[in-house]
C-alpha atoms as an extended CHARMM CRD file, in Angstrom:
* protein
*
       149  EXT
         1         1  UNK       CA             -0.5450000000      -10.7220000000       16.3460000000  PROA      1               0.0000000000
         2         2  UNK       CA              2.3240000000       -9.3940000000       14.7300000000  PROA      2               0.0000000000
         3         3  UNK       CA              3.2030000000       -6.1090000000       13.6800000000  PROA      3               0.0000000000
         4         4  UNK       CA              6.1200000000       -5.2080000000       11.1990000000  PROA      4               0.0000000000
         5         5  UNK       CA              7.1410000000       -1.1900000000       10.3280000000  PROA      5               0.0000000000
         6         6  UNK       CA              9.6450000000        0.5810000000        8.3270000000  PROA      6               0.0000000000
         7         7  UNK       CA              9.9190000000        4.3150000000        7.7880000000  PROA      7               0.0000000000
         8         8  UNK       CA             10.9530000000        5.6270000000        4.2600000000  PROA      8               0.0000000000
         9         9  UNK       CA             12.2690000000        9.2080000000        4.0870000000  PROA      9               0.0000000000
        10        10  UNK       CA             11.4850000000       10.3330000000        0.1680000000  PROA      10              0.0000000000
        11        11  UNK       CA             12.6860000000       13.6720000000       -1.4850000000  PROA      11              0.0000000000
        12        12  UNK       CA              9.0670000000       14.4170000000       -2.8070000000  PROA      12              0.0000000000
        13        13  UNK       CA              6.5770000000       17.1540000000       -0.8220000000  PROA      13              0.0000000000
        14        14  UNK       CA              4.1970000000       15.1920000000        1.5750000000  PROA      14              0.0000000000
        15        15  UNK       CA              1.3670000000       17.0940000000       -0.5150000000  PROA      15              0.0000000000
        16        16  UNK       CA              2.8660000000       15.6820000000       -3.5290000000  PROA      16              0.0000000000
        17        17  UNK       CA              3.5820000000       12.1290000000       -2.0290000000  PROA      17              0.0000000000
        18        18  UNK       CA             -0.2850000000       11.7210000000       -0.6900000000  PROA      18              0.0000000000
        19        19  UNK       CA             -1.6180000000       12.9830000000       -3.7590000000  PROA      19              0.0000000000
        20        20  UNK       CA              0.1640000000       10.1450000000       -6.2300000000  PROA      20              0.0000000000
        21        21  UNK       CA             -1.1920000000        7.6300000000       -3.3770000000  PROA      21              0.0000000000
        22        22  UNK       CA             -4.0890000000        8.7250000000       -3.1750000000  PROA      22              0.0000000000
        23        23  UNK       CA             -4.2590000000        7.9840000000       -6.8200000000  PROA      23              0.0000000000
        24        24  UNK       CA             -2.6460000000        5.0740000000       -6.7060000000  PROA      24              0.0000000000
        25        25  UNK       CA             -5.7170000000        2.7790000000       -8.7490000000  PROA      25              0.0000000000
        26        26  UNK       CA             -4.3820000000        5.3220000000      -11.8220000000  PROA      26              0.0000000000
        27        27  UNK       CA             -1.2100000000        5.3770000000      -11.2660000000  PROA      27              0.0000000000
        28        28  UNK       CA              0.0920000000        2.1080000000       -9.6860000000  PROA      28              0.0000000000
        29        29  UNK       CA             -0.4340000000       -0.1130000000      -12.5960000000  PROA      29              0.0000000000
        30        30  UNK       CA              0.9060000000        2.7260000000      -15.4390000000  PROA      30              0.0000000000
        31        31  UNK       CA              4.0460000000        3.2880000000      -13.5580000000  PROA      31              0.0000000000
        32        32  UNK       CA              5.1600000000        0.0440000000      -12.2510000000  PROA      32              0.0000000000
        33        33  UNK       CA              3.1930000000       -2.9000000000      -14.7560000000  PROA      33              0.0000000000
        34        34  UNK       CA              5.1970000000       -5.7430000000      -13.6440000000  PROA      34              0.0000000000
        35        35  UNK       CA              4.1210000000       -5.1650000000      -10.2540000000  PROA      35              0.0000000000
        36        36  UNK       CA              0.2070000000       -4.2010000000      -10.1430000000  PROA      36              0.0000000000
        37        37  UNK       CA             -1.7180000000       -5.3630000000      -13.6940000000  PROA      37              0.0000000000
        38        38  UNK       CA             -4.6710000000       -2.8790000000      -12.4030000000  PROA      38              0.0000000000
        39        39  UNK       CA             -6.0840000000       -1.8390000000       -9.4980000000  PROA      39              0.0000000000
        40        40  UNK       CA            -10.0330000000       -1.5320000000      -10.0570000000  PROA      40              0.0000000000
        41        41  UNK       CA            -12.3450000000        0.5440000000       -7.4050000000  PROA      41              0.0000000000
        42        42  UNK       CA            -15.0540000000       -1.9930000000       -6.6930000000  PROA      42              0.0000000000
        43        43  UNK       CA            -16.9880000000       -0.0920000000       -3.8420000000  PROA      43              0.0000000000
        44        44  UNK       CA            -16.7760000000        3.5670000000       -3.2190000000  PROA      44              0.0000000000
        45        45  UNK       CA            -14.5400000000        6.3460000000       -4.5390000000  PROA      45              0.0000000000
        46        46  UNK       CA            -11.2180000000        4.4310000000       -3.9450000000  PROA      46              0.0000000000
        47        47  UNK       CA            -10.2820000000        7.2480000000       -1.6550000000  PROA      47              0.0000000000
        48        48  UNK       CA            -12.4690000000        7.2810000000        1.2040000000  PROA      48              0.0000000000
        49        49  UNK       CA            -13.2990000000        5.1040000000        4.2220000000  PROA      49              0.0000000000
        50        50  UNK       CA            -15.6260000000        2.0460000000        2.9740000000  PROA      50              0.0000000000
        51        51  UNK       CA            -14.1720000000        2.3750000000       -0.4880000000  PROA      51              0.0000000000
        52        52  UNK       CA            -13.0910000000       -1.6020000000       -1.6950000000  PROA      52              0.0000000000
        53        53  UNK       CA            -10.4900000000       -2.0220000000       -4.3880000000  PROA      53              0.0000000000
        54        54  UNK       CA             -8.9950000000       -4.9040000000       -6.2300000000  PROA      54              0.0000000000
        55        55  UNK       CA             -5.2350000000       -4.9870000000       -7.0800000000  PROA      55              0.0000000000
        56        56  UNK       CA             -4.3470000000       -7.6420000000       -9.3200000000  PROA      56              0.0000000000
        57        57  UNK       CA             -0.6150000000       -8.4270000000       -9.5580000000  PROA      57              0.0000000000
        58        58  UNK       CA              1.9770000000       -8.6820000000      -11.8810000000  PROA      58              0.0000000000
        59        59  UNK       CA              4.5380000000      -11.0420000000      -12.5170000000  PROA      59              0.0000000000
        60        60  UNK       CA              6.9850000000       -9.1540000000      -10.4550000000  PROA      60              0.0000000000
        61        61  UNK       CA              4.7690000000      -10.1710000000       -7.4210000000  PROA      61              0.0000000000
        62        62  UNK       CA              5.0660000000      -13.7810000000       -6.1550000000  PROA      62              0.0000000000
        63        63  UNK       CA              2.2160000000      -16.5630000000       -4.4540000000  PROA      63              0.0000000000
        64        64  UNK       CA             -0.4670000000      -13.7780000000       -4.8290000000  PROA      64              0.0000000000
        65        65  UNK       CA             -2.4000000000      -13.0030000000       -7.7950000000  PROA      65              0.0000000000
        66        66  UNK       CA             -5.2330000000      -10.1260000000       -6.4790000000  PROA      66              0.0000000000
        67        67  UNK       CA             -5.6440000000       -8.5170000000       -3.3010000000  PROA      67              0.0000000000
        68        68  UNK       CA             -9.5580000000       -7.3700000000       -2.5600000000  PROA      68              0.0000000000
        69        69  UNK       CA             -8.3560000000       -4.2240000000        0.0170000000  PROA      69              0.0000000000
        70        70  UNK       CA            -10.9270000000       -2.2920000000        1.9800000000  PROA      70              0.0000000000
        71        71  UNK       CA            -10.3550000000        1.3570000000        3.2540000000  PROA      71              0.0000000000
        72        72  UNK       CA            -10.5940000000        1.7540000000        6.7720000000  PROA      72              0.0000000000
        73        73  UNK       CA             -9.3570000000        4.9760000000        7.4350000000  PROA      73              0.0000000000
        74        74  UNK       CA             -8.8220000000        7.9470000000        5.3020000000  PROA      74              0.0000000000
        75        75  UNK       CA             -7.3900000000       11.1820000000        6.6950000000  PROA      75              0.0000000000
        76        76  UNK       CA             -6.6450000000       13.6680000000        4.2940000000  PROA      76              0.0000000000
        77        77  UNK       CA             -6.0610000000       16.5190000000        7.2280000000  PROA      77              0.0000000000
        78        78  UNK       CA             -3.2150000000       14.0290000000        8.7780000000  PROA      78              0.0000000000
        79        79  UNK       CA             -2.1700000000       12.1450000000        5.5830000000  PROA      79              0.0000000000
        80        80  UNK       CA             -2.5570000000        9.1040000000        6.8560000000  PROA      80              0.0000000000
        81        81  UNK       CA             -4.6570000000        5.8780000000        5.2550000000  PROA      81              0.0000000000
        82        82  UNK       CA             -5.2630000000        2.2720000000        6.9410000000  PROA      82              0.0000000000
        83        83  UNK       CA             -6.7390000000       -0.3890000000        4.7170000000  PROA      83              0.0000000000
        84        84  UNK       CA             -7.4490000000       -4.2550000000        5.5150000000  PROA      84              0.0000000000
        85        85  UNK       CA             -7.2100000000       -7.2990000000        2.8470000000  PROA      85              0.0000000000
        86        86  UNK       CA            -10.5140000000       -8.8920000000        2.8860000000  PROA      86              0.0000000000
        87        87  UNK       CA             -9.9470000000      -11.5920000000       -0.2470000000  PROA      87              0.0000000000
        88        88  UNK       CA             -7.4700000000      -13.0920000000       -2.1930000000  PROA      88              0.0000000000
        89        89  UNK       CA             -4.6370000000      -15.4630000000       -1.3170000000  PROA      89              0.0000000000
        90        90  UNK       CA             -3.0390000000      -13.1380000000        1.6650000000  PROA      90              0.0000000000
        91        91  UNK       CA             -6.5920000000      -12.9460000000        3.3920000000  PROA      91              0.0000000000
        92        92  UNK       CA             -6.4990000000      -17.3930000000        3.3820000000  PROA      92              0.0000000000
        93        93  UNK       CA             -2.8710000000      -17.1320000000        4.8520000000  PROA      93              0.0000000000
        94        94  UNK       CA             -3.7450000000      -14.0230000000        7.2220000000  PROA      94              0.0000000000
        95        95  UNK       CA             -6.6140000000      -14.0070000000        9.5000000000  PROA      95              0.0000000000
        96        96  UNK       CA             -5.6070000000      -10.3410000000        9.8120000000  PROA      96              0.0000000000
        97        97  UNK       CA             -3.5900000000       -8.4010000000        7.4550000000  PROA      97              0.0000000000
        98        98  UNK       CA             -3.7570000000       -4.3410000000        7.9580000000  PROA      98              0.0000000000
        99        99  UNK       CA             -1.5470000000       -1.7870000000        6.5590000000  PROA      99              0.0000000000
       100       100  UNK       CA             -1.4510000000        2.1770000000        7.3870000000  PROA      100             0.0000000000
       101       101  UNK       CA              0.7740000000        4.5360000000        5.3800000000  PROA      101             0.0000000000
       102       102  UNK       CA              1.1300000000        8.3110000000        6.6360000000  PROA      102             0.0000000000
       103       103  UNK       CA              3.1110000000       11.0050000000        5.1010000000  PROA      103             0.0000000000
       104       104  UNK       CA              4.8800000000       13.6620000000        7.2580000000  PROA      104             0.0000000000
       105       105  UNK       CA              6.5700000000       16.2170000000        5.9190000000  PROA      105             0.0000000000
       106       106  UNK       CA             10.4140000000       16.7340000000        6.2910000000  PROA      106             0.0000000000
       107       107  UNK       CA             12.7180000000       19.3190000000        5.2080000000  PROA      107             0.0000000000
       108       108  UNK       CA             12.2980000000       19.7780000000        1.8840000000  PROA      108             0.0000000000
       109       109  UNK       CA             11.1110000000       16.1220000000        1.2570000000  PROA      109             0.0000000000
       110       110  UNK       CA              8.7490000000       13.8960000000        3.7290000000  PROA      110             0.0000000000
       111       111  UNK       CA              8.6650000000       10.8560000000        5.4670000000  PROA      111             0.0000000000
       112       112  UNK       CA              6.9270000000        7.9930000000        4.8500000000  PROA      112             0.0000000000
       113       113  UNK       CA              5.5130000000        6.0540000000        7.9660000000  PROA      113             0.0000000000
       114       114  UNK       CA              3.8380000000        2.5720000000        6.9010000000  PROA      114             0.0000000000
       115       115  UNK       CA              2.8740000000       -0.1520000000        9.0630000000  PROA      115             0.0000000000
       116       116  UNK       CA              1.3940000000       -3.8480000000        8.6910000000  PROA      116             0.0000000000
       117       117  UNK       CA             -0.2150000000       -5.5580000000       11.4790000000  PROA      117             0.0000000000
       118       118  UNK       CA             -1.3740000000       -9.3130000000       10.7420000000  PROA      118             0.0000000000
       119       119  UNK       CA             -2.4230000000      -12.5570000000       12.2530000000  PROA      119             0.0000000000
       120       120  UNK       CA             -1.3750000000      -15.8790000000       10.7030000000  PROA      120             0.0000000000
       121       121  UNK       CA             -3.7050000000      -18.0460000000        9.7510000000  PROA      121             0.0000000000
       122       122  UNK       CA             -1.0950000000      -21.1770000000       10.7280000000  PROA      122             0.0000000000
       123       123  UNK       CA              2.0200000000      -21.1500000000       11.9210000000  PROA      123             0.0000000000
       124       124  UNK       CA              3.5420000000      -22.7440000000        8.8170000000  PROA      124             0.0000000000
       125       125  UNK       CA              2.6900000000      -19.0770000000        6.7300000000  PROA      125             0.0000000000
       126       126  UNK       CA              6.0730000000      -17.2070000000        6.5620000000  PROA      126             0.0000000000
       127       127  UNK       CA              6.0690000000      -13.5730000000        8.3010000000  PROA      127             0.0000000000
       128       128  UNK       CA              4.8470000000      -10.8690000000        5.5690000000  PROA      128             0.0000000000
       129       129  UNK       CA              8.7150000000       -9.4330000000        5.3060000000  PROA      129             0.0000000000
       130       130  UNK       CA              7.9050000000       -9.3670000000        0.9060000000  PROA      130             0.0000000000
       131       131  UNK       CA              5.7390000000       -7.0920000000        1.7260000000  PROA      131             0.0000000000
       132       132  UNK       CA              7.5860000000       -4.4350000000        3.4240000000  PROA      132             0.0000000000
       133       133  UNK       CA             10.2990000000       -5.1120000000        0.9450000000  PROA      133             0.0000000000
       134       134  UNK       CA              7.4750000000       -4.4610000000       -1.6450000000  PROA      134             0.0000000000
       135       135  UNK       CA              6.5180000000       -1.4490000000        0.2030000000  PROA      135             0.0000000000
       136       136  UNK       CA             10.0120000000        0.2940000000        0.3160000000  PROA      136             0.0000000000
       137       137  UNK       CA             10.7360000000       -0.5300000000       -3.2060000000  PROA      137             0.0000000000
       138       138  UNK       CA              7.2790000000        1.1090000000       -4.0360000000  PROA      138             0.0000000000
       139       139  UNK       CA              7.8430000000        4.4400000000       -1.9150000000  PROA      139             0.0000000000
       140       140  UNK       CA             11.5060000000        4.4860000000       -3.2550000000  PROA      140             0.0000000000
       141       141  UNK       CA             10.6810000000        4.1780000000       -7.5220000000  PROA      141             0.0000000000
       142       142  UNK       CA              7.1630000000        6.1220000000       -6.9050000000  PROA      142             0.0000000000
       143       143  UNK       CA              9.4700000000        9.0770000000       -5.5070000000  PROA      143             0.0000000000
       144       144  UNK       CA             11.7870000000        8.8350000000       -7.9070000000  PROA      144             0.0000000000
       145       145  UNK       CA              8.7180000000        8.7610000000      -10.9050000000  PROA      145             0.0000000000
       146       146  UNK       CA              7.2960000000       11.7460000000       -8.9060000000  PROA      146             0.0000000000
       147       147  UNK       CA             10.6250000000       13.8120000000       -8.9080000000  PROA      147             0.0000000000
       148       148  UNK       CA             11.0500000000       13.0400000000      -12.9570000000  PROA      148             0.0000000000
       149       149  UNK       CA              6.9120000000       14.0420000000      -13.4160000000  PROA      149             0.0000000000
């Protein structure tokens, strides 16, 4: 099992940093196309734990076309979310392939905590490390989007 994590420290409100993620099916694929073509709510509100949503990806994105993610845990109180890939090409490369995002606030701006623990499927798949980059780059141009808004 591995576990990769990266901390992003953003100059938007944690209120105001949750809120855009937590509408991230609407506003994902309208701010940054070339990454996410949509992201449709499948099961559930999108929000809460149980929800299932499927990203699919723009050309920005390389190997992987969709993502089929399932909320595991939604915390509005703490800010936090967890959510597991259940289909797709990551979920035939990862036995186990878990991210969890929480937003802290800090000075003026926040913190952004996000985590990915996975399990290759063989040793020959490459350690996730696109996806935190992926990650970062999304926290970093959704703050600056959310500080032009």
């Amino acid at each position: 099992m591995g576990k990769i994590e990266v901390e992003v420290e953003v100059k938007s409100s944690a209120d105001k940093f949750w809120e855009a993620i937590t509408d991230s099916a609407v506003l994902f694929p309208k701010i940054f196309p070339e990454q996410y073509k949509s992201i449709e709510i499948l099961e559930g509100d999108g929000k809460s734990v149980g929800s299932i949503r499927l990203l699919t990806y723009g050309e920005a994105i390389p190997i992987v076309t969709f993502a089929k993610e399932k909320i595991e845990v939604a915390d509005e109180a703490n800010k936090s979310l967890a959510y597991s890939v259940i289909d797709g090409e990551l979920a035939t490369l990862f036995k186990i392939f878990k991210a969890s995002l929480q937003v802290v606030p800090k000075g003026d701006g926040s913190s952004v905590k996000w985590s990915l623990e996975f399990e290759k499927a063989s040793e020959e798949v490459p350690d996730p490390d696109l996806t935190l980059e992926l990650a970062v780059k999304t926290f970093n141009d959704l703050d600056a989007y959310l500080l032009k808004a």
